[in-house]
C-alpha positions in Angstrom: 69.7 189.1 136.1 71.9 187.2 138.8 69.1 184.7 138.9 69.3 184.6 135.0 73.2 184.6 134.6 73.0 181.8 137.9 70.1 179.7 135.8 72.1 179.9 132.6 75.2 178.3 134.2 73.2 176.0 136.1 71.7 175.0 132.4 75.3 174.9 130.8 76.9 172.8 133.9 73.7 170.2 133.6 74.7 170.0 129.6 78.2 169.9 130.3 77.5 167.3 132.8 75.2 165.1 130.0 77.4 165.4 127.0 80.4 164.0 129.7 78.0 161.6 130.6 76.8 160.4 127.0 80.9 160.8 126.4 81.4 158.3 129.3 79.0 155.7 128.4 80.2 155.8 124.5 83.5 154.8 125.7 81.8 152.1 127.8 79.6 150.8 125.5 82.5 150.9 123.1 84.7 148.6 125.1 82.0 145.7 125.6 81.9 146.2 121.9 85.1 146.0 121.4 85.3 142.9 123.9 82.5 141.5 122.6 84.3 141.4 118.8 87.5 140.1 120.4 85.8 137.1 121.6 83.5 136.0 118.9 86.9 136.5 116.6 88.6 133.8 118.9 85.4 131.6 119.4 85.7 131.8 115.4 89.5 131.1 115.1 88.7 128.0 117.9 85.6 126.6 115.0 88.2 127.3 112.2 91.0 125.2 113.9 88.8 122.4 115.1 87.5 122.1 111.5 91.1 121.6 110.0 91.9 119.1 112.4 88.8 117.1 111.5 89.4 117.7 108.1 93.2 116.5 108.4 92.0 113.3 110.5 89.7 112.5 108.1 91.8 112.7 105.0 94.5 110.1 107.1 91.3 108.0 107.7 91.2 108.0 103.9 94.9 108.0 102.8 95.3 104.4 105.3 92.3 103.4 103.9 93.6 103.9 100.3 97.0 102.2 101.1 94.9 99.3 103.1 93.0 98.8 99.5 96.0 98.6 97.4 98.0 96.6 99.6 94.8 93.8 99.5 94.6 94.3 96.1 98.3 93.5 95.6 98.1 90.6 97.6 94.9 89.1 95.7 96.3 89.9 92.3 99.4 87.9 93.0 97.4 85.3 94.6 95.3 85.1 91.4 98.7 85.0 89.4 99.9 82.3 91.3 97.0 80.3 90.2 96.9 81.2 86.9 100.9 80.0 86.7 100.0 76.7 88.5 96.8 75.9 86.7 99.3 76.6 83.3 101.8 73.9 84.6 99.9 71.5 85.4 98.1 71.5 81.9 101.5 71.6 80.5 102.2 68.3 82.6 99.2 67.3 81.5 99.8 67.8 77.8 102.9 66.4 77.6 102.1 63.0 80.4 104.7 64.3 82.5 101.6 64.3 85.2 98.3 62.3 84.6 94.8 62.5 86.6 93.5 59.5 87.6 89.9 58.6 89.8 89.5 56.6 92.6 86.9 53.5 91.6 84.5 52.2 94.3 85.6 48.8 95.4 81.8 47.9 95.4 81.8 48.8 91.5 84.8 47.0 90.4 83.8 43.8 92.1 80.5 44.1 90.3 82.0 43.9 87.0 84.1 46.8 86.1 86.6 46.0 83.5 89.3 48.1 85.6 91.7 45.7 88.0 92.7 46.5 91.8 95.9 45.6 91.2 98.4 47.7 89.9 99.8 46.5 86.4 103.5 44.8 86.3 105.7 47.5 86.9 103.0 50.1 88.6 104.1 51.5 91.9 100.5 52.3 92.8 99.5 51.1 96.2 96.3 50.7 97.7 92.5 51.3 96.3 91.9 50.9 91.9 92.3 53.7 90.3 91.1 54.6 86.6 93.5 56.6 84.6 91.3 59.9 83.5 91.8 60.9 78.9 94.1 63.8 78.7 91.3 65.6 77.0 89.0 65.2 80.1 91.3 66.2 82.5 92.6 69.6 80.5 89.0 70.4 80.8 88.8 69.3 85.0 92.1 71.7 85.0 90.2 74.7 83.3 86.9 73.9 85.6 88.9 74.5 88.5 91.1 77.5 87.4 87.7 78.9 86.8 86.9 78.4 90.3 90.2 79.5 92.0 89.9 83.1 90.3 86.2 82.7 91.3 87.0 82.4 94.9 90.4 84.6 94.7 87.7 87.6 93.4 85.5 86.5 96.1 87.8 86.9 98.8 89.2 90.6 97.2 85.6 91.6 97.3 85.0 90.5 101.0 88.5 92.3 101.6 87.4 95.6 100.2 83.7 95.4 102.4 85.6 94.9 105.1 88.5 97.3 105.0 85.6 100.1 104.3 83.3 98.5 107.1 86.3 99.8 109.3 
């Protein structure tokens, strides 16, 4: 019965023993779980921060960008307005002979036989090579020719503005 009683408590010590054991290693395990959890929460947090500054750096990237654009487009629409208001002068001067267009003739060409004289009529201040006086008609439509081109080449140079302000 001793032997019995002694191999009973023997049994009860050795399960005693296990469950303190199993006990032991749940609260170990549970502290590299619990570790484990902290730092893939911060490695997280880390991700979630780097993100927002990206995402911050790249909305300045586009808000300069944005305020780059409009100050280029400002700048070309007043250059085209500028044209436009100098092209409309001048065919104002041109309507009313305040300002006349005139043509330089080759020398070579009047000599052969061209009806227009190198030198200036009595009371002309024109100095130098013959010039032929240009019909108002002709030269309001020289005038519009080249206020075509200005706003031609005032687009161009918005458009190779905008490529390269993205291109940045």
């Amino acid at each position: 019965m001793r032997l019995a009683g002694a191999l009973v408590l023997a049994g009860l010590l050795l399960a005693a023993g296990a469950g303190g054991a199993w006990t032991v290693q749940d609260w170990r395990y549970g502290r590299q779980l619990a570790e484990q959890a902290r730092l893939h929460g911060e490695v997280l947090n880390q991700l979630n921060l780097a993100a927002a500054a990206q995402r911050r750096a790249e909305q300045d990237k586009r808000l300069a960008l944005e305020q780059q654009l409009q100050a280029s487009d400002q700048t070309h629409h007043r250059a085209l307005t500028d044209a436009q208001r100098n092209q409309s002068r001048m065919r104002d001067r041109l309507a009313t002979a305040d300002l006349r267009l005139s043509v330089l003739l080759d020398a070579e060409a009047s000599a052969a036989g061209c009806p227009v004289s190198a030198t200036p009529a009595t009371g002309g201040v024109v100095h130098g090579a013959a010039r032929a006086r240009l019909d108002p008609a002709h030269a309001q439509r020289i005038i519009g020719i080249t206020d075509d081109g200005d706003r031609g080449l005032i687009a161009l140079q918005a458009c190779q503005a905008y490529v390269r302000a993205l291109g940045r």
